[in-house]
VOGU-3710 file (C-alpha; in Angstrom, 3 decimals, decimal comma):
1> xxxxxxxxxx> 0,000/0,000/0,000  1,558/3,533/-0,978  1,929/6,089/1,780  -0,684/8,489/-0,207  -3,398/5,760/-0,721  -2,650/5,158/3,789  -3,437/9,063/4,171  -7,012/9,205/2,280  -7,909/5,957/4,043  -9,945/7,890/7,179
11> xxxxxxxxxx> -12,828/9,664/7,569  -12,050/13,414/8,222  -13,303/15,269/11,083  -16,489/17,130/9,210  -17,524/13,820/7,797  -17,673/12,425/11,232  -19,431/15,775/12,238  -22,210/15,322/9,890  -22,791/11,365/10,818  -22,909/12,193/14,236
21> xxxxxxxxxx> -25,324/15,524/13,423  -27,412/12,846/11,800  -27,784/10,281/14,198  -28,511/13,180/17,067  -31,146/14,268/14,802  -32,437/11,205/14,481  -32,792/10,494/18,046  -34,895/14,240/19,061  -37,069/12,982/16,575  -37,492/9,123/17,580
31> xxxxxxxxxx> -37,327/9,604/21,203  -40,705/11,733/21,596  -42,791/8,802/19,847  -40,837/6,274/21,693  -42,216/7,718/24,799  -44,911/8,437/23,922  -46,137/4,435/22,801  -44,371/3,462/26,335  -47,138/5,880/28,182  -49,560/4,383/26,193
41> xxxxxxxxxx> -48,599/0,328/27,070  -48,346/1,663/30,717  -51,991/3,277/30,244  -52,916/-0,523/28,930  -51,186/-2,407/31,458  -54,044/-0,495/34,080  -57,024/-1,175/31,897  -55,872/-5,235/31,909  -55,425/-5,221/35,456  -58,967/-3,692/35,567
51> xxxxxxxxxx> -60,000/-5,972/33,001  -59,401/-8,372/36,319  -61,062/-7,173/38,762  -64,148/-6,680/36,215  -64,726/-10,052/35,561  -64,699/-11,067/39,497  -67,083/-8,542/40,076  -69,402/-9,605/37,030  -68,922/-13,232/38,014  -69,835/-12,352/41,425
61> xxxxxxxxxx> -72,873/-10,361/40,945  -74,079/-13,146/38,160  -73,634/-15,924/40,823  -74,845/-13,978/44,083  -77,037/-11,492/42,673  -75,397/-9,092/44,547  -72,143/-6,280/44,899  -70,032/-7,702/47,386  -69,584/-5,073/50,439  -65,256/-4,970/50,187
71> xxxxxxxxxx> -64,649/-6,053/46,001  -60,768/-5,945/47,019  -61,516/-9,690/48,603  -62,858/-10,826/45,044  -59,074/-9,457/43,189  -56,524/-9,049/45,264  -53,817/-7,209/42,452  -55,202/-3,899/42,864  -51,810/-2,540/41,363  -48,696/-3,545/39,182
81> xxxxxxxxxx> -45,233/-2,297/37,770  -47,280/0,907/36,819  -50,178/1,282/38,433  -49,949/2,574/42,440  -53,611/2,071/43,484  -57,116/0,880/42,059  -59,426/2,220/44,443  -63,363/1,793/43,822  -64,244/5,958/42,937  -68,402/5,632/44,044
91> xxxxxxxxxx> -70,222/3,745/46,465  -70,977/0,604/45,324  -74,961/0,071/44,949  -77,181/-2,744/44,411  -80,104/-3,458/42,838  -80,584/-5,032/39,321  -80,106/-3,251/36,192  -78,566/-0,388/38,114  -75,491/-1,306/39,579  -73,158/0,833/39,660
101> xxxxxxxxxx> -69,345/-0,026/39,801  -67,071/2,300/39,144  -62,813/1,796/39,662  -59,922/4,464/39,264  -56,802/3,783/38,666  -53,808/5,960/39,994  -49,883/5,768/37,999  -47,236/5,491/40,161  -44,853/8,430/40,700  -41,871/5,914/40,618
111> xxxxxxxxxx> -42,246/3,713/38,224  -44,462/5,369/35,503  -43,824/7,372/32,325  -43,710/10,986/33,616  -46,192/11,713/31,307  -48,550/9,794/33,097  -47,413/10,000/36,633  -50,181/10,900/38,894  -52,875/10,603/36,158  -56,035/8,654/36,635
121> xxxxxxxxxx> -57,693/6,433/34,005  -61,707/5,542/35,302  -63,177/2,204/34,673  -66,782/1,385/34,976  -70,476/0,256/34,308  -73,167/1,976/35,230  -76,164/-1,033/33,831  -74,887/-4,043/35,964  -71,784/-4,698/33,941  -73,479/-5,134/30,557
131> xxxxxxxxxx> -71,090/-2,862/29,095  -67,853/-1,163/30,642  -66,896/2,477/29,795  -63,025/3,463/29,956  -62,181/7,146/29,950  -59,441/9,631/31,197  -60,817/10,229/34,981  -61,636/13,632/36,231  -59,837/16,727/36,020  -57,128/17,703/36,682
141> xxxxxxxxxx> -55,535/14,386/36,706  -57,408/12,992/33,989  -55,294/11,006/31,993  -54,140/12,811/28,181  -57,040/11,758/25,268  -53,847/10,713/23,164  -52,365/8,785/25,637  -55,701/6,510/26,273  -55,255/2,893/24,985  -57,100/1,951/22,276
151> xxx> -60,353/0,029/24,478  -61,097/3,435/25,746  -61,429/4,688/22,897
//
């Protein structure tokens, strides 16, 4: 190898500049969406645990025809990786058609996408668990519309 064809064999300095301008550029434009889907499976993660403690209380209710007085007994995960607390948000009522069973649940401060830290996300049924509503909670902790997962939508 000839000692001219050794000198051009590197990348110079501005060519290294520009890949690395690239790559940063790349990243502040990647990393917003990337966080943004991880709030989202976080959001998700709540609504399955949820999806839990539903279907005890439906089963329940079918089988006694009635709201048991603590529901905590019928699930006991009321909280995961993301989730700090599910706590039931209304008294829980009886009577046919009209029960009412409503359950909030709070993101952890420690462990949750800061964009969803502290944020609620309200799960309930309002006809005896024929149908289940999802939505953001209450204000001002009401979960972000785009950061809902796609069953409460």
């Amino acid at each position: 190898m000839s000692r001219r064809m050794r000198a051009n064999a590197g990348f110079t300095l501005i060519e290294l500049m520009i890949v690395i301008a690239i790559v940063v550029l790349m990243i502040a434009v990647a990393y917003p969406a990337y966080q943004e889907h991880d709030a989202r499976a976080q959001a998700k993660e709540a609504v399955t645990v949820m999806t839990g403690m539903k279907d005890a209380l439906v089963a329940h209710h079918r089988d006694k025809r009635s709201v048991p007085a603590n529901p905590e007994e019928l699930h006991p995960t009321l909280r995961s990786r993301y989730v700090s607390s599910i706590v039931f948000s209304a008294p829980l009522t009886g009577g046919e058609p009209g029960v009412v069973l409503e359950m909030l649940a709070t993101f952890d401060p420690k462990t949750a996408n800061p964009r969803i830290t502290g944020k609620t996300l309200h799960f309930g049924t309002r006809d005896g668990g024929a149908t289940w509503q999802c939505t953001a909670g209450s204000e001002p902790t009401a979960l972000p519309a785009k950061l809902l997962p796609s069953a409460c939508k």
